[in-house]
C-alpha positions as CSV (number, residue, x, y, z in Angstrom):
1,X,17.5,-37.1,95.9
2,X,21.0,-37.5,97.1
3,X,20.1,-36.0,100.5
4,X,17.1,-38.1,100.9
5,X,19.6,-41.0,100.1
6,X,21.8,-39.6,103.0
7,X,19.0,-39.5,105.1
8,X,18.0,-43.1,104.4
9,X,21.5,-43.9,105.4
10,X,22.0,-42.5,108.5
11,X,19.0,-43.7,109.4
12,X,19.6,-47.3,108.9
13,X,22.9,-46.4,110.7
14,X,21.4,-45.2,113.6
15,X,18.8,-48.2,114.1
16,X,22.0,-51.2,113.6
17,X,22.8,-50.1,116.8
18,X,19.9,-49.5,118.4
19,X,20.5,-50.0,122.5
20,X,23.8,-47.6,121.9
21,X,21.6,-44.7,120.1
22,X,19.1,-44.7,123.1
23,X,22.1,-44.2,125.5
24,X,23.2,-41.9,123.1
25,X,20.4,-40.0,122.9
26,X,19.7,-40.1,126.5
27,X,21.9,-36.8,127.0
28,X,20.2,-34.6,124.2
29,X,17.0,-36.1,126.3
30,X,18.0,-35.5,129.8
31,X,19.7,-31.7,128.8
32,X,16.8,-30.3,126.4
33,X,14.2,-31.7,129.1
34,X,15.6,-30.0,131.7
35,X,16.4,-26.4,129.5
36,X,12.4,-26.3,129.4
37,X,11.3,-27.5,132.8
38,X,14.0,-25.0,134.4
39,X,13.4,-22.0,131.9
40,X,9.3,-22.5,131.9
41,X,9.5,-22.2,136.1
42,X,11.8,-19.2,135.8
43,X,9.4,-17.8,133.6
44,X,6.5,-18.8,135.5
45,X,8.3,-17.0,138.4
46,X,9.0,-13.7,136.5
47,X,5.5,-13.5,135.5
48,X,4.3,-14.2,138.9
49,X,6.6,-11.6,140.3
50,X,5.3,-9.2,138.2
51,X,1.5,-10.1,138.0
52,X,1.6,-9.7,141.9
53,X,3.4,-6.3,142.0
54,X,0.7,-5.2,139.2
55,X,-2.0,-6.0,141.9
56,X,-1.2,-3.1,144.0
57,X,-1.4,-0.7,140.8
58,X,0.7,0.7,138.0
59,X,2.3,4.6,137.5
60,X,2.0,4.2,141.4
61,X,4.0,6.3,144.5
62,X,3.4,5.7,147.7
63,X,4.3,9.0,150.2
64,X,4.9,7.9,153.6
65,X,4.9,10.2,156.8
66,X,8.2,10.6,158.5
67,X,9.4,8.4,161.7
68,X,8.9,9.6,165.2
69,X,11.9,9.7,167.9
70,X,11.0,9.0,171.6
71,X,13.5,8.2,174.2
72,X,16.4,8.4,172.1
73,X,14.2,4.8,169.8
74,X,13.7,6.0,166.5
75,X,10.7,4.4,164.9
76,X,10.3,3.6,161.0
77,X,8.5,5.9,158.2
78,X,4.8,5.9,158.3
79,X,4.9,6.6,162.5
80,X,5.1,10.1,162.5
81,X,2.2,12.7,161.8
82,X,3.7,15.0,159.2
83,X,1.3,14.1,156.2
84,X,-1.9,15.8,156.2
85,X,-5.0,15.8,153.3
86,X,-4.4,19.2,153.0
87,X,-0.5,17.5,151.3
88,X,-2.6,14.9,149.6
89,X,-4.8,17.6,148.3
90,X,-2.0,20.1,147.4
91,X,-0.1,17.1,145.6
92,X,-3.1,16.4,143.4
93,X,-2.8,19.6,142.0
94,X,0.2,19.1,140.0
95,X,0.7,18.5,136.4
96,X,0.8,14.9,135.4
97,X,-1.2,13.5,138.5
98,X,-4.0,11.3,138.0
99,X,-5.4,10.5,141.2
100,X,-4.7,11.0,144.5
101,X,-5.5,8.4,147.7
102,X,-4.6,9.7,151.6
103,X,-4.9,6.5,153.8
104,X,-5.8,5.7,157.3
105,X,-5.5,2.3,158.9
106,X,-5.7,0.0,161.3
107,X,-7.2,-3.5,162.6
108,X,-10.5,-4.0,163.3
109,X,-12.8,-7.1,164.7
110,X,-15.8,-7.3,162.7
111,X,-18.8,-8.7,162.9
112,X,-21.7,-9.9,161.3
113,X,-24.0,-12.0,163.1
114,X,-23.0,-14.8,164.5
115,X,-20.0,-14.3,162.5
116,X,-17.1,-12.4,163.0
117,X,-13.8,-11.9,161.7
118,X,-10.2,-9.7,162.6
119,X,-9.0,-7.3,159.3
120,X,-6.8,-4.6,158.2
121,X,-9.5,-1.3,157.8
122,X,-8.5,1.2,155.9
123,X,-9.5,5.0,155.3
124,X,-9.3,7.0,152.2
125,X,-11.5,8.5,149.1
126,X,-13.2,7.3,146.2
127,X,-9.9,8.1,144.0
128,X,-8.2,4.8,145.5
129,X,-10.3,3.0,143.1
130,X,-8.2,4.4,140.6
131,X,-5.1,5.0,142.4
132,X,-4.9,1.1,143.1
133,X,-6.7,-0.2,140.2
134,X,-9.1,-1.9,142.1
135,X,-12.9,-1.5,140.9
136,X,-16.1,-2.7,142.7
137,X,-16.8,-6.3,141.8
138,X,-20.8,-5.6,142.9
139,X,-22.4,-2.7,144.5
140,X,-21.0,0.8,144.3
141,X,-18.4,2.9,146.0
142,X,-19.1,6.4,148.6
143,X,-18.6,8.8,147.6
144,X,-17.9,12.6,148.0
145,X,-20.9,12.8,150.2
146,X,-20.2,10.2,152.3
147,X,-16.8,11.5,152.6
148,X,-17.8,14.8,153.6
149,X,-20.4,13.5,156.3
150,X,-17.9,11.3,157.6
151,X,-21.0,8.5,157.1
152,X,-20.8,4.9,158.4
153,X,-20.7,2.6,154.9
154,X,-18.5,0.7,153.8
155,X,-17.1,-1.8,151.1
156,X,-15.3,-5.5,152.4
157,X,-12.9,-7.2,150.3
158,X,-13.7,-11.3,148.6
159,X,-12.2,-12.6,151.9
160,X,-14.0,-10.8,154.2
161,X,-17.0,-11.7,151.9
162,X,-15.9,-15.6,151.9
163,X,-16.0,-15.3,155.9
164,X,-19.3,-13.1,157.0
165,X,-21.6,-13.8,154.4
166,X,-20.8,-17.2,152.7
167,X,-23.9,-18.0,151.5
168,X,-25.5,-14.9,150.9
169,X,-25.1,-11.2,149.0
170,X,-23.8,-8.5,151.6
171,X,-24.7,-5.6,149.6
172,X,-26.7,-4.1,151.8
173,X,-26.2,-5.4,154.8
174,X,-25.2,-3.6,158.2
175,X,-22.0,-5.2,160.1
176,X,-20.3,-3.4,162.9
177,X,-16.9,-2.4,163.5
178,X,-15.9,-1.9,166.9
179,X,-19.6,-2.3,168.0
180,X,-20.6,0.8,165.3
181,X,-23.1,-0.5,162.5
182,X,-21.5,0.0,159.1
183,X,-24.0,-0.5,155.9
184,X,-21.9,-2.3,153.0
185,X,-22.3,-0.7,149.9
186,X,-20.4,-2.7,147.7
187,X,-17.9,-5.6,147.7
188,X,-14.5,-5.3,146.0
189,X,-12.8,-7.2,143.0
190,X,-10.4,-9.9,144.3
191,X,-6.9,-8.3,144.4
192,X,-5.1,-11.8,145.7
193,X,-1.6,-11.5,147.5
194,X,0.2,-8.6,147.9
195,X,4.5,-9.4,146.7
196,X,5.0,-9.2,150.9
197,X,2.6,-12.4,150.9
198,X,-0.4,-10.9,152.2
199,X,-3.9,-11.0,151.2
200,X,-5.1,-7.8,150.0
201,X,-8.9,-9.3,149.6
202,X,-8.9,-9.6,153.7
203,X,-9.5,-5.8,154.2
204,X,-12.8,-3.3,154.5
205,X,-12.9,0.1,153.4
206,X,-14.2,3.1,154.4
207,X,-14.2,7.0,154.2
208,X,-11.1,8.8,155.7
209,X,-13.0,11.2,157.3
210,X,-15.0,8.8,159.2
211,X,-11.5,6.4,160.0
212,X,-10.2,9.6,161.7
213,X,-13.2,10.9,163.3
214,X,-15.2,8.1,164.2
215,X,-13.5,4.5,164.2
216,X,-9.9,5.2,165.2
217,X,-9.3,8.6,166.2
218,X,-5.8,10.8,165.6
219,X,-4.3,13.1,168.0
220,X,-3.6,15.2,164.9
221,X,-6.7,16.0,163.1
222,X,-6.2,15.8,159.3
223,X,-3.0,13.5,159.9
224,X,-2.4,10.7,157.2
225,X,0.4,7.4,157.1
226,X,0.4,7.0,153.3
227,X,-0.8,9.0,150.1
228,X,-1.1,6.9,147.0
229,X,-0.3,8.9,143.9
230,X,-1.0,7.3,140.2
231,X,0.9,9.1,137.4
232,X,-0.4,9.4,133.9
233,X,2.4,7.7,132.2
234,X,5.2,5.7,133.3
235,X,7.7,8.1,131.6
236,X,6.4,11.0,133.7
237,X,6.9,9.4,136.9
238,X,11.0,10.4,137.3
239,X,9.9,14.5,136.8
240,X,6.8,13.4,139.1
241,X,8.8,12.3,141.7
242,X,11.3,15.5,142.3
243,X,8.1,17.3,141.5
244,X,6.8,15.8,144.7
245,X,9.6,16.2,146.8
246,X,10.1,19.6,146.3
247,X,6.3,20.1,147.1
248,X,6.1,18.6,149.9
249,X,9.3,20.4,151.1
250,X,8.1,23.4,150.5
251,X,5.1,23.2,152.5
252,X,7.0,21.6,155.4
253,X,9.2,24.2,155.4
254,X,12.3,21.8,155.0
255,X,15.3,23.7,154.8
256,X,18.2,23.1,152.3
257,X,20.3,20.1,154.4
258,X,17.7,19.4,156.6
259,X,16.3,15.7,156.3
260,X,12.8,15.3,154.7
261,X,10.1,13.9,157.3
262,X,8.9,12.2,154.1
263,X,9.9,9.9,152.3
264,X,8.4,9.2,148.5
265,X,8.4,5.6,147.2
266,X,8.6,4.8,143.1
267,X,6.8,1.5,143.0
268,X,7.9,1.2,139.2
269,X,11.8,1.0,140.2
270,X,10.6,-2.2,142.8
271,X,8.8,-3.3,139.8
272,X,11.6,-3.4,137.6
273,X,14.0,-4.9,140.7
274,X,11.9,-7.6,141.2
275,X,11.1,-8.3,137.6
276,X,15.3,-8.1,136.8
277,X,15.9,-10.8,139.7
278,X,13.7,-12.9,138.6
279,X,14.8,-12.8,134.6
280,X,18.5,-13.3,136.4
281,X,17.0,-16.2,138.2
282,X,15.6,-18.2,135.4
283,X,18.6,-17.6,133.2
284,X,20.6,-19.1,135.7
285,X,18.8,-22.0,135.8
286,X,18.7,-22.4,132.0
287,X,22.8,-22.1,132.1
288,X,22.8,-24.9,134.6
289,X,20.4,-27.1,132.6
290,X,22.2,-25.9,129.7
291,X,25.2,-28.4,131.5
292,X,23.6,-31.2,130.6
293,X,22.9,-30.6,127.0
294,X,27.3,-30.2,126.9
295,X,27.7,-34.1,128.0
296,X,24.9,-35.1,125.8
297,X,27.2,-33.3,122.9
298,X,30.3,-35.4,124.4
299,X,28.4,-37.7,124.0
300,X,27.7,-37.8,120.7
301,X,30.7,-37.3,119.4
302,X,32.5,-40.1,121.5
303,X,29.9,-42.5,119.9
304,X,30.6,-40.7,116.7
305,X,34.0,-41.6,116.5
306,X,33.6,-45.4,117.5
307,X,31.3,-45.4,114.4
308,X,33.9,-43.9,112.0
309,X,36.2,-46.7,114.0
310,X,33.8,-49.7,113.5
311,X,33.1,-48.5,109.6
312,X,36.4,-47.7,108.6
313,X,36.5,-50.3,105.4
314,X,32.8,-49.0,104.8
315,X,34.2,-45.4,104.6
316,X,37.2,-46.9,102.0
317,X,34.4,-48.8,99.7
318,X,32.1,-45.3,99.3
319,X,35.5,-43.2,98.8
320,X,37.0,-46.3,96.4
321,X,33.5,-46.2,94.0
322,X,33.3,-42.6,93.8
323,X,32.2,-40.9,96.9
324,X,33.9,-37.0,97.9
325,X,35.0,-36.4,101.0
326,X,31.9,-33.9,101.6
327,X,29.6,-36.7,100.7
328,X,31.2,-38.8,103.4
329,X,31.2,-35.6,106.0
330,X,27.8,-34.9,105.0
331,X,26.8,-38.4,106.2
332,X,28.4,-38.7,109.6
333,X,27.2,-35.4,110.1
334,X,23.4,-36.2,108.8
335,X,23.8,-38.8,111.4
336,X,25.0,-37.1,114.3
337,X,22.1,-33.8,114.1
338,X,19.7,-36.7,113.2
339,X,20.3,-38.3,116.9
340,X,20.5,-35.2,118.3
341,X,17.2,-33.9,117.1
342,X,15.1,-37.1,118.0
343,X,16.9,-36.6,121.8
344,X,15.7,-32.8,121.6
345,X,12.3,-34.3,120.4
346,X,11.9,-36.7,123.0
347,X,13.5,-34.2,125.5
348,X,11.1,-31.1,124.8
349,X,7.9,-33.9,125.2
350,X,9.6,-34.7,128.8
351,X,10.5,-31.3,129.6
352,X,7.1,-29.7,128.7
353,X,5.2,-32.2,130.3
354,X,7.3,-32.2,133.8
355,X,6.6,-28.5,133.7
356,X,2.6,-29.2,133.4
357,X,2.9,-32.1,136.2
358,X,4.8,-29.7,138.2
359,X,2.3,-26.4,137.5
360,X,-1.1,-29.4,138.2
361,X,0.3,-31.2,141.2
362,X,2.5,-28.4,143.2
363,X,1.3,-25.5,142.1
364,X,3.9,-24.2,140.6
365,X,3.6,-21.2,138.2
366,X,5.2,-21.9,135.0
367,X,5.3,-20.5,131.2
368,X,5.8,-22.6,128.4
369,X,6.7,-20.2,125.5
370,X,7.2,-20.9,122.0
371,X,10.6,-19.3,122.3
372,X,11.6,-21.4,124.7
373,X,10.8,-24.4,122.5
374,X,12.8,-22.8,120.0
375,X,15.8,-22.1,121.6
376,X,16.0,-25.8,123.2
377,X,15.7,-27.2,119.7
378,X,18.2,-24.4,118.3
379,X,20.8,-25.4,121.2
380,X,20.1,-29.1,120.5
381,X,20.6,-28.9,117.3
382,X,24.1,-26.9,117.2
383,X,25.1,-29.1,119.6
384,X,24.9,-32.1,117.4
385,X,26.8,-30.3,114.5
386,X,29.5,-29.1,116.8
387,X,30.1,-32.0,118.7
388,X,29.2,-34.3,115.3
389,X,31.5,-32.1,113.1
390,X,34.8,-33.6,114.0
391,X,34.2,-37.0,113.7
392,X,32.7,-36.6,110.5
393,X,35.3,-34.4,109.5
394,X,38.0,-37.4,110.7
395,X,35.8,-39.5,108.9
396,X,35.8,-37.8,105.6
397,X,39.7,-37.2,105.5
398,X,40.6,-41.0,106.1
399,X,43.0,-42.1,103.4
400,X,40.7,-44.7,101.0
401,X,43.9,-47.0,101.0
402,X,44.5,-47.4,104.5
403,X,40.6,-47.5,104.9
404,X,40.3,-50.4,102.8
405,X,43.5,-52.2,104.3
406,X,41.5,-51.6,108.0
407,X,40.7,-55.1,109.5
């Protein structure tokens, strides 16, 4: 009862004064709005981050040949033919492996038609399915046979898909690469973009065997760039790696000192780098945001003290019928965290709907958590008391003499 009548007080306190509450307020509205808005886009971009490094596949390595040296220009990894399927092969035989993709690449014009259409086309075995994560959407895969027989099929990507056959099924249709008839088997899930920005849908895929032998050739039969390699667990991958290593240096008969011409990629430690930035990225701009909430707090509490000024002889009458000095703390302070929580109200309704208008009309990825509405209203709310406590505390320790003497 005697909190409700506190409560009944401070509100009646609040609304005398009505144009200087709303300025009041304005901080607490300004700073919790903008603690959403900022945090909800740095977690938009941390989940973004991650949901686009997911694409390319989880537990994953990537094995890349060695660099080649000509005229004294040494070229980057992935140039040099020191990988063979006979390493990809060899590497799937170790404990703790699940799959196992060797790939061959390169660009292609395709065509279909009167259609046609420049893509990445890439070489490798039924396992990338797994090694990627990347299923057929329709159709089915090649297989073991096909690999084996080097056959001509294929399966295209969504955008290849989008651009040769907008209007019709391509599942079994014939489109030709480098003037060579290719019969599409299936069509892949969409993948989207790749974290370098590039669209992993705009690509075709086909058996390595017939990559090397039949579309683009290698001076060095049975050479690969890359080998994927999907571990079974995520906790296996550090023993997985050196496993590697050692294989592979063993069978390139790499001696102790010499440099590998390999090099063996974790994708989970760029995972967790890019995931870290990020989380380092929307903190920052929570601090920064967090600024704002600081003057709203100033505030209050410089409004706060012109209201224990202008009710000085109020503050004697309650202390001169009765009323203890926590009674009268309780009350400025009721008043203070009751202003600052109808700011963070007002402020979280602003903040989560600029993050909406911003995530609708830009584009922008965002997350709107319940934590995140927690922790605005938490820091809202402590800032009222803080910055709410002195004044009421100056309040409450006024002498009820000199109060009542006040003109």
């Amino acid at each position: 009862m005697l909190l409700r009548g506190m409560f009944h007080e401070a509100s009646n306190a609040i609304s005398a004064n009505r144009l200087r509450t709303l300025l009041t307020m304005l901080g607490m509205v300004i700073g919790v709005g903008a603690v959403v808005l900022m945090i909800s886009i740095g977690q938009g971009a941390q989940f973004a981050v991650k949901q686009s490094i997911d694409s390319i596949g989880s537990n994953l390595f990537i094995v890349m040949s060695g660099g080649a040296t000509t005229g004294g220009v040494r070229t980057g990894m992935g140039n040099a033919p020191t990988l063979t399927l006979a390493d990809a092969a060899a590497i799937r035989e170790l404990p703790g492996i699940v799959a196992v993709a060797p790939l061959h690449m390169g660009a292609a014009q395709i065509v279909y038609g009167a259609q046609n259409w420049n893509t990445s086309v890439y070489g490798s075995t039924p396992d990338f399915h797994e090694v990627r994560s990347w299923p057929v959407a329709s159709g089915v895969s090649f297989t073991d046979s096909d690999l084996r027989s080097a056959s001509r099929v294929a399966l295209i990507g969504q955008s290849v898909a989008e651009n040769l056959f907008p209007n019709e099924d391509p599942v079994g249709k014939t489109l030709r690469i480098r003037q060579s008839p290719y019969q599409i088997l299936g069509v892949l899930a969409a993948k989207g973009q790749s974290p370098d920005g590039q669209d992993q849908d705009d690509s075709v895929m086909i058996p390595i065997t017939t990559a090397q032998r039949k579309l683009f050739g290698s001076p060095f039969p049975g050479t690969v760039r890359f080998v994927g390699v999907k571990a079974e667990s995520a906790e296996a991958m550090p023993k997985l790696e050196a496993d590697i290593n050692a294989l592979l240096a063993q069978r390139h008969r790499i001696r102790e000192g010499q440099e590998n011409d390999f090099t063996v990629k974790n994708l989970s430690d760029i995972v967790e780098i890019a995931v870290e930035t990020t989380r380092v990225m929307s903190l920052l701009l929570g601090a920064i945001a967090s600024i704002s909430l600081i003057v709203g707090g100033i505030g209050i509490m410089n409004i706060m003290l012109v209201s224990v000024t202008e009710r000085t002889r109020e503050i004697g009458i309650r202390m001169a019928i009765g009323a203890r000095e926590q009674d009268v703390l309780m009350q400025f302070l009721l008043e203070a965290i009751l202003i600052s929580a109808v700011g963070c109200l007002i402020g979280l309704v602003l903040g989560i709907g600029g993050a909406m208008a911003a995530n609708m009309l830009a584009g922008v990825p965002v997350v709107i958590s319940g934590g995140t509405v927690l922790i605005a209203f938490g820091v809202a709310a402590a800032t009222g008391i803080f910055f709410g406590f002195y004044p009421a505390r100056k309040a409450a320790r006024l002498d009820p003499i000199e109060a009542l003497r006040y003109q």
